[in-house]
C-alpha positions as CSV (number, residue, x, y, z in Angstrom):
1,X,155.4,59.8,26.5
2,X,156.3,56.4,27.3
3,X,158.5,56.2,30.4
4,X,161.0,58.1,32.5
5,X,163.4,56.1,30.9
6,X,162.7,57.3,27.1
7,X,163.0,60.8,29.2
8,X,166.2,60.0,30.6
9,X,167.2,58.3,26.9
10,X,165.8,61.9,25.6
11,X,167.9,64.3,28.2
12,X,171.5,62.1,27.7
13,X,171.5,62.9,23.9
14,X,170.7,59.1,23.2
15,X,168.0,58.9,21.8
16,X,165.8,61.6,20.0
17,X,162.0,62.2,21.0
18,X,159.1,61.4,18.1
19,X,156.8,63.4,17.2
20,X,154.2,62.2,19.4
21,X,156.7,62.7,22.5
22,X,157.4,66.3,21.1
23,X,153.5,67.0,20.7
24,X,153.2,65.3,24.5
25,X,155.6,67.5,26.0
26,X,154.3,70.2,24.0
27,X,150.9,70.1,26.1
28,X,152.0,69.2,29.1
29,X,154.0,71.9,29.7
30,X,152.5,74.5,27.6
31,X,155.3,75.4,26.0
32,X,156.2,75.7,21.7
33,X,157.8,73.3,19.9
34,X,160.5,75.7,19.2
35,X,161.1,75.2,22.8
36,X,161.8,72.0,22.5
37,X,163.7,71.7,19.2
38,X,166.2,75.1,19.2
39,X,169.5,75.2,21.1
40,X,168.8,77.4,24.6
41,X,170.9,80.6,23.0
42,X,168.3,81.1,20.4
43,X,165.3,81.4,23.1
44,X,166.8,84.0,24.7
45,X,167.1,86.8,22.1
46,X,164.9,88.5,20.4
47,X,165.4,90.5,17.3
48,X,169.4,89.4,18.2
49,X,169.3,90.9,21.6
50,X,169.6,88.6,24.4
51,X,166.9,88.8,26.8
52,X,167.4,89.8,30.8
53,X,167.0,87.3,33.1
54,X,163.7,89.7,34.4
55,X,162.3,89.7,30.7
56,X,162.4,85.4,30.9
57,X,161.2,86.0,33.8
58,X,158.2,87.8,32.8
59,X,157.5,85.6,30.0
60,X,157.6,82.5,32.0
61,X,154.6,84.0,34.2
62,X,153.0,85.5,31.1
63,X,152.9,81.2,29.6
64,X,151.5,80.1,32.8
65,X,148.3,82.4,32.6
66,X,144.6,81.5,30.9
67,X,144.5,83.2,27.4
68,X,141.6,85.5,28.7
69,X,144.7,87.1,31.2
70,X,146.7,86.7,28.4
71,X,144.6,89.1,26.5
72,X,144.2,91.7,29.1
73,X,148.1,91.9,29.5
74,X,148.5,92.6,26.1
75,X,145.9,95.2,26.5
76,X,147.4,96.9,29.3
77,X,150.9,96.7,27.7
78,X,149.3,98.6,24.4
79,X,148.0,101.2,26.7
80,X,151.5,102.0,28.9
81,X,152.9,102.5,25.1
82,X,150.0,105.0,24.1
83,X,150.5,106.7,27.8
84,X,154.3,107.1,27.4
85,X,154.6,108.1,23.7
86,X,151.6,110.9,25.0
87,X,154.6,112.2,27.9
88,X,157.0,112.5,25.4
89,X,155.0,114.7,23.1
């Protein structure tokens, strides 16, 4: 990214970023370039059901960790799924 005022340009509406600025952003923050480029409605809902403000929540954390937690999350998610549809049989 250039400067804080390209940012600033960026934020006000007046300018729109390059490609290069999206791919910056995109790696500084860790974040998609969906992100970046769809209105804030569309990132919360999934499968047209807005999301809580605990499930952005827990995606926000889930971003922030190494892919090797990332993983094991998953993991652990897959197993409360097989443990619960196990109860209900």
């Amino acid at each position: 990214m250039r400067s804080q005022g390209n940012l600033s340009e960026i934020e006000q509406g007046n300018s729109n970023p390059s490609l290069d600025t999206l791919l910056t952003i995109k790696s500084r923050f860790k974040c998609s370039i969906d992100e970046l480029t769809f209105a804030e409605d569309q990132l919360t809902k999934y499968n047209d059901t807005l999301l809580s403000e605990e499930e952005l929540g827990m995606l926000t954390n889930y971003k922030l960790l190494e892919e090797f937690d990332r993983i094991e999350i998953n993991e652990i998610i897959k197993l409360k799924i097989r443990m619960s549809k196990l109860r209900k049989k």
